[in-house]
Residue, then its C-alpha position, 0 to 999 in steps of 0.5 A: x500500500x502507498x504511504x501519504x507521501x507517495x499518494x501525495x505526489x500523484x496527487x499533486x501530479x494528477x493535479x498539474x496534468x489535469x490543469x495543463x490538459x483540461x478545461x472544465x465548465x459548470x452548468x446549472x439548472x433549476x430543478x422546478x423550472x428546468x426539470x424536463x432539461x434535468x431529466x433529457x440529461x440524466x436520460x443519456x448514456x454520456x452527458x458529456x458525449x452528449x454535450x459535445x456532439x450537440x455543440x461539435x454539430x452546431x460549430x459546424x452548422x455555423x462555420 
């Protein structure tokens, strides 16, 4: 088993790659007035390949 330290460092790594190689986005909705939104979402098998196809086409669309 690692011990703190060793844990420490991936930790640390893990930390600095996902901020060189990622960008993150936080969305919201309201669960009374946006409840149909919540629940199309929940409904998918991926949001997040969801999400990305639906901007990838609409990028295209609009280019």
């Amino acid at each position: 088993m690692a011990n703190k330290t060793q844990y420490k460092h991936k930790l640390q790594y893990n930390n600095m790659y996902n901020r060189n190689n990622y960008r993150s986005f936080s969305v919201r909705f309201n669960n009374n007035s946006e409840k149909n939104i919540i629940e199309w979402l929940e409904n998918q098998d991926s949001v997040k390949s969801y999400l990305t196809r639906l901007i990838s086409e609409d990028m295209a669309k609009n280019q």
